[in-house]
C-alpha positions as CSV (number, residue, x, y, z in Angstrom):
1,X,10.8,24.4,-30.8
2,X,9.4,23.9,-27.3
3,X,12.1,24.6,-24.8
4,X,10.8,23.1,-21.7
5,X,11.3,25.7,-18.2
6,X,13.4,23.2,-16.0
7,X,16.5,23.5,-18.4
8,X,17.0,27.7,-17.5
9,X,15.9,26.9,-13.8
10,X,18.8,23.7,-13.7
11,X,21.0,26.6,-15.4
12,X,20.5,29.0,-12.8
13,X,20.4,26.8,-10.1
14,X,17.1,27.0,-9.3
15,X,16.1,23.4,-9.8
16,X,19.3,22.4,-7.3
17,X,17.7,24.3,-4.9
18,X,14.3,22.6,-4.9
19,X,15.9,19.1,-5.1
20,X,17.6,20.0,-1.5
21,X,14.4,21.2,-0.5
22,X,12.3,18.3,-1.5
23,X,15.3,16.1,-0.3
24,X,15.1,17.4,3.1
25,X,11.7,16.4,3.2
26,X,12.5,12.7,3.5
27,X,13.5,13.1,6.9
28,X,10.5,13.0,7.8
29,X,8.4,12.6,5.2
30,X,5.4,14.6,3.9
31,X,5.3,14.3,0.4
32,X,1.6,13.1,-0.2
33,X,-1.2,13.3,2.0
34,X,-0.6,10.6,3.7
35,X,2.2,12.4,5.9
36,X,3.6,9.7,7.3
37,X,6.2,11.5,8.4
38,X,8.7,8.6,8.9
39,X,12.6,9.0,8.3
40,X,12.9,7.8,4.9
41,X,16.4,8.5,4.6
42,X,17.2,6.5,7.3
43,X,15.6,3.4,5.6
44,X,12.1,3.8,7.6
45,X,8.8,2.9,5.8
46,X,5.7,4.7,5.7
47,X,2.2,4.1,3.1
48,X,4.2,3.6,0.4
49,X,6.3,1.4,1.4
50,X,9.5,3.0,0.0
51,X,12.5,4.4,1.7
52,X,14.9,7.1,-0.3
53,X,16.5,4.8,-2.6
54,X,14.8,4.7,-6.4
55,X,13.3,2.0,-7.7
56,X,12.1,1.2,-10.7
57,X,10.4,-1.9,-12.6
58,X,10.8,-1.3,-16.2
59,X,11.6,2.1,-18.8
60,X,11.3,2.1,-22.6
61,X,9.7,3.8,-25.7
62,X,6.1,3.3,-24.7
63,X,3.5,3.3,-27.3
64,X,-0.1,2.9,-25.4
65,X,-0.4,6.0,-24.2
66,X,-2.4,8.3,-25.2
67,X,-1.8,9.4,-29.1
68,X,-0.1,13.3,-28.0
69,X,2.5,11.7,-25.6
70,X,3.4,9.0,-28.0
71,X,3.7,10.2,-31.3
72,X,5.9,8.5,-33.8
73,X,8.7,7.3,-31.7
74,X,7.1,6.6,-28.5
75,X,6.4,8.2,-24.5
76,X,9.8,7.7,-22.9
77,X,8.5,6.1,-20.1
78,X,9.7,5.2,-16.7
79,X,7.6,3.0,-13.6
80,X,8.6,3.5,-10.3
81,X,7.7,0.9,-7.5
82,X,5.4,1.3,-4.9
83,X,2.7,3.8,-4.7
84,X,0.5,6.1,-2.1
85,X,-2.4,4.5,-3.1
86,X,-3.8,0.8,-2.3
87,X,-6.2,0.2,-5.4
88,X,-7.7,-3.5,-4.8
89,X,-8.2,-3.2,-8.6
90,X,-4.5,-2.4,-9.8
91,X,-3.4,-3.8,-12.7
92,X,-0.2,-3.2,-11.8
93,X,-0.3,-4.7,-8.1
94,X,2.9,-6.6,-8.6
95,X,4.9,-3.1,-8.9
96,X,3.1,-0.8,-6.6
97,X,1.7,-3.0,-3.8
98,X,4.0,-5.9,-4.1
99,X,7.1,-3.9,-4.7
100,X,8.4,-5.7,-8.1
101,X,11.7,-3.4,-8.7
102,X,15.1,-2.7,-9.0
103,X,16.9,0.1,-6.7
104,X,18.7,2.3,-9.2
105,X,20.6,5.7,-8.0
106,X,19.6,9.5,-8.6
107,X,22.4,9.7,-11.2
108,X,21.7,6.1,-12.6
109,X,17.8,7.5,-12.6
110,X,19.3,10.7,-15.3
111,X,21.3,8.4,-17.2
112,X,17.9,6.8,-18.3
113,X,16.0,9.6,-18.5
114,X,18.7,10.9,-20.7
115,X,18.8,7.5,-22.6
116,X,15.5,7.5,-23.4
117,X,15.4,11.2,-24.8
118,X,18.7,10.0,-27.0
119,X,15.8,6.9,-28.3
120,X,13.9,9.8,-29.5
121,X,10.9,9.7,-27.2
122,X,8.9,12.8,-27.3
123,X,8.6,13.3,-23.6
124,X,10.1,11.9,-20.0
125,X,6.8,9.8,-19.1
126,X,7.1,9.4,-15.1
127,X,4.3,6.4,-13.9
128,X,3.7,6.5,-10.5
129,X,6.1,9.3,-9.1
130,X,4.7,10.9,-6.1
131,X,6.4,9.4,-3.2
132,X,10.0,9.8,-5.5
133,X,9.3,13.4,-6.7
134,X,12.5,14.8,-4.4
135,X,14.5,11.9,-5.9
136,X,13.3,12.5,-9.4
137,X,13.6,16.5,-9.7
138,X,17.5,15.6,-8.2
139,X,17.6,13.0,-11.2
140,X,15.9,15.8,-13.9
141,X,18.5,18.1,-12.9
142,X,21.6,16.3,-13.4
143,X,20.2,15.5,-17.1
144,X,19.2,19.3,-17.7
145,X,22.8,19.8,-17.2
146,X,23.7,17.2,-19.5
147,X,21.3,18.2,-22.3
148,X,17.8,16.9,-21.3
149,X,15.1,19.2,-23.2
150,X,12.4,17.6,-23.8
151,X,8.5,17.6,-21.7
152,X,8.7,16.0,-18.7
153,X,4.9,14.1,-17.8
154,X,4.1,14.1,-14.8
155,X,1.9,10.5,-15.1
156,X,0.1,10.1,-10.6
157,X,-2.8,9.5,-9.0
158,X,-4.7,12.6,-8.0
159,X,-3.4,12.0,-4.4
160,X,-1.1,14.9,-3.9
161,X,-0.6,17.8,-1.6
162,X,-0.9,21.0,-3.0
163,X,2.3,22.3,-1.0
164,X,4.6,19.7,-3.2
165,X,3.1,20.4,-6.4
166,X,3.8,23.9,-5.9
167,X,7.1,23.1,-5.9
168,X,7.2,21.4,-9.2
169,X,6.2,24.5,-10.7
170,X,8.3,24.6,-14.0
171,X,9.8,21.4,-13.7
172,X,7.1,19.6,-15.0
173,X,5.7,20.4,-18.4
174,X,3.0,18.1,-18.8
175,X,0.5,17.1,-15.5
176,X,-1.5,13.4,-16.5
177,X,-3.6,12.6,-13.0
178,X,-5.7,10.3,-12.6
179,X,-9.1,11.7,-10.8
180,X,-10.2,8.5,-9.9
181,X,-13.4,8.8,-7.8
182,X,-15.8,11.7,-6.8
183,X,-16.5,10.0,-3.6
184,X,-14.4,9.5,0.0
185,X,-16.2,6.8,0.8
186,X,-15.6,4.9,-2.4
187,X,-11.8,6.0,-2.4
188,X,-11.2,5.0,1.0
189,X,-12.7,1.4,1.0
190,X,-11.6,0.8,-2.7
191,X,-8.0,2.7,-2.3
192,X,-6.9,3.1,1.2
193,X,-6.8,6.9,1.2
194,X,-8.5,9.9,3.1
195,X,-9.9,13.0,2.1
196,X,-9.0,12.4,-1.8
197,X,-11.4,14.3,-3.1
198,X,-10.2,17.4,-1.2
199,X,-6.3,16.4,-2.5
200,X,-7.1,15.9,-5.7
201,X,-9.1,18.7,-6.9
202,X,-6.9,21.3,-4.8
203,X,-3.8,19.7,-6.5
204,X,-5.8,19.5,-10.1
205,X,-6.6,23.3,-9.6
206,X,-2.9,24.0,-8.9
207,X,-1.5,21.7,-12.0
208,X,-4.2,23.6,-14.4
209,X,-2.6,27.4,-12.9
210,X,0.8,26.2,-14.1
211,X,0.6,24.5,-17.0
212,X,-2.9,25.3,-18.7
213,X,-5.0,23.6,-21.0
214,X,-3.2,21.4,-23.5
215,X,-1.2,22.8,-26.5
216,X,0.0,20.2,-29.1
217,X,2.9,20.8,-31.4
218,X,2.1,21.2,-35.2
219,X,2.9,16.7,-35.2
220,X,0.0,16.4,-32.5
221,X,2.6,16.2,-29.8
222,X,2.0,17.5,-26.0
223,X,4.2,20.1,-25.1
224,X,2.5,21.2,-22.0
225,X,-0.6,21.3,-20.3
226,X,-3.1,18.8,-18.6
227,X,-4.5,15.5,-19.6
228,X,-6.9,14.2,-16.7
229,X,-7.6,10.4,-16.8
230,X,-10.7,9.0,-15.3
231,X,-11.7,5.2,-15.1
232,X,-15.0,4.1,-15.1
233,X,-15.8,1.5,-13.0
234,X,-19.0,-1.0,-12.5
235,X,-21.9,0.3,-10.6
236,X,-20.6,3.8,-10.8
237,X,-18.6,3.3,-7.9
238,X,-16.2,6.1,-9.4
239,X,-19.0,9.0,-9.1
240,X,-18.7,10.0,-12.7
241,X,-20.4,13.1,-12.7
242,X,-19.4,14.4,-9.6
243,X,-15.6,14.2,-11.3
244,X,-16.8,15.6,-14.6
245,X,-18.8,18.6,-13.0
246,X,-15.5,19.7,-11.2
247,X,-13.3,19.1,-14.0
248,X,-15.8,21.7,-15.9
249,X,-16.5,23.9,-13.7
250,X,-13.1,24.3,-11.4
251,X,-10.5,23.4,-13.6
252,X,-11.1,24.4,-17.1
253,X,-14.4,23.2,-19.3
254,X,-12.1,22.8,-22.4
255,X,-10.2,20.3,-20.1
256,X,-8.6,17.5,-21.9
257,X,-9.8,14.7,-20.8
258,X,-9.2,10.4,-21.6
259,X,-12.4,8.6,-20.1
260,X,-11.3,5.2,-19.6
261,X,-12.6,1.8,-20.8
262,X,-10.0,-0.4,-19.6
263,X,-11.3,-1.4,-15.5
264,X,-10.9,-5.6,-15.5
265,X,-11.3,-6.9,-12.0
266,X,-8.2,-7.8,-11.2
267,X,-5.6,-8.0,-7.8
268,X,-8.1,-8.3,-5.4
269,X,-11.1,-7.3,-7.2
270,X,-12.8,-10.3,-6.7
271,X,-13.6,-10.0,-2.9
272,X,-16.2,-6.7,-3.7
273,X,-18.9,-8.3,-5.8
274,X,-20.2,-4.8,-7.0
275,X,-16.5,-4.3,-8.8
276,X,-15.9,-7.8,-10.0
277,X,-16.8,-7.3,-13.5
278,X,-15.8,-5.7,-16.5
279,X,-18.0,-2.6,-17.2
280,X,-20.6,-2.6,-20.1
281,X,-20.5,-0.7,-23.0
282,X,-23.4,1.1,-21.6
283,X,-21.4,2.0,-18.8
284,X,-19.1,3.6,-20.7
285,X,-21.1,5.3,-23.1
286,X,-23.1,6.9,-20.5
287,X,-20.2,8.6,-18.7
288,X,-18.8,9.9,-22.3
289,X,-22.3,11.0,-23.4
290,X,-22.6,12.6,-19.9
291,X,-19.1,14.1,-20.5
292,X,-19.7,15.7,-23.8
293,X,-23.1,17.3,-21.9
294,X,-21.4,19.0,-19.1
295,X,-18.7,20.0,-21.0
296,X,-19.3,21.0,-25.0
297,X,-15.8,21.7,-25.2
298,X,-13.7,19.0,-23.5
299,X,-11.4,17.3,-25.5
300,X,-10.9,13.8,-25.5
301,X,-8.6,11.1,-26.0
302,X,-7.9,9.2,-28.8
């Protein structure tokens, strides 16, 4: 049976340690690139909009993930509001841009990760968690003590700093970014962020040195490793192959990787004529087909 690392490190106090560390941070805060470096524990606001306290728009037993998180009894999963990127294409603008939430505490936050593990989900799926990753690692650490066990999924962006990720170095067992563009241009005018390119692949370089490729239980089910996500979007305004050549060549060619169909111009979408559509089923195929030619070995989704 997989026993995942944080347990040992909550047990020695190692994972106490990190949660005051990452806590500390909030004073003035540099958590993701953006660096804001306001005093979120005194209520102040950076990119994200969020100050220290938690919140959250929904948990559950989630069953449209992808088929190794979710298994037979579901991704236990959790969405936190707010977010350090400004997609004009979110289908989920009502949480992350429009703050659609409830403010729960860190020890309210372990009684439902807890919960959900006593559901039977597989793993501790966490959507959106950058900007709450000291609150979260607090939260993981009160459940270790109280008998958490299972993978915790670390379910972001791309748009992370390589410092922070460092120190979720055996706390999280299963890394699922998203590497949304290979271009800045595109990510800034499209998300509202700098540099991501440089972000995300130091941070997916990072995630691949701690956790690996994926490995699957003998049920299909994740234990550890990483599962990169990349959307494609009309008019190639994601830069395809410029992700899929750096996922091959920098991370690992037997990457595991879920090349998404779902874009629908949504939010605000509709104001960049080169994004508001759906893409075409040539669209798609092309970036899989080019996918399965830079990389022989890449696994992919179900």
């Amino acid at each position: 049976m997989y026993l995942a690392s944080y347990v040992e490190m909550s047990k020695d106090g190692t994972l106490g340690k990190i949660a005051q560390e990452l806590m500390a941070r909030l004073e003035k805060c540099d958590i993701c690139p953006h660096m804001c470096g306001v005093n979120r524990l005194a209520g102040q606001k950076g990119f994200c909009r969020a100050t220290a306290d938690v919140e959250i728009s929904s948990f559950g037993a989630h069953f449209g993930e992808e088929s190794v998180l979710v298994g037979r009894y579901g991704s236990g999963t959790i969405f936190f509001t707010h977010c350090n990127m400004r997609c004009v294409f979110c289908q989920n603008f009502t949480i992350s841009q429009l703050g659609e939430g409830t403010k729960v505490s860190i020890e309210e936050l372990a009684n439902i990760i807890l919960r959900l593990q006593g559901m039977g989900c597989h793993n501790i799926n966490l959507v959106t968690p950058t900007h709450y990753a000291p609150q979260i690692v607090s939260a993981i650490d009160i459940a270790a003590k109280n008998g958490l066990k299972i993978p915790i999924v670390y379910n972001c962006g791309g748009y992370e700093r390589k410092e922070i990720i460092l120190l979720l170095d055996g706390i999280i067992d299963i890394y699922m970014p998203d590497f949304k563009y290979g271009d800045d241009d595109m990510a800034r005018k499209y998300s509202g962020v700098q540099s991501y390119t440089f972000y995300t692949k130091e941070s997916l370089i990072e995630m691949q040195r701690q956790v690996g490729d994926l490995v699957v239980d003998k049920d299909g089910i994740a234990t550890r490793g990483l599962i990169i996500r990349h959307l494609v979007m009309p008019n190639d305004i994601a830069k395809s192959e410029e992700v899929l050549r750096f996922i091959a060549q920098s991370v690992s060619p037997r990457a595991y990787v879920n090349i998404m169909a779902q874009y629908y111009p949504t939010h605000q979408a509709h104001k960049y004529p080169e994004i508001a559509r759906r893409i075409t089923i040539e669209e798609y195929r092309r970036v899989l087909n080019m996918a399965k030619e830079i990389s022989p070995e890449f696994r992919f989704a179900d």
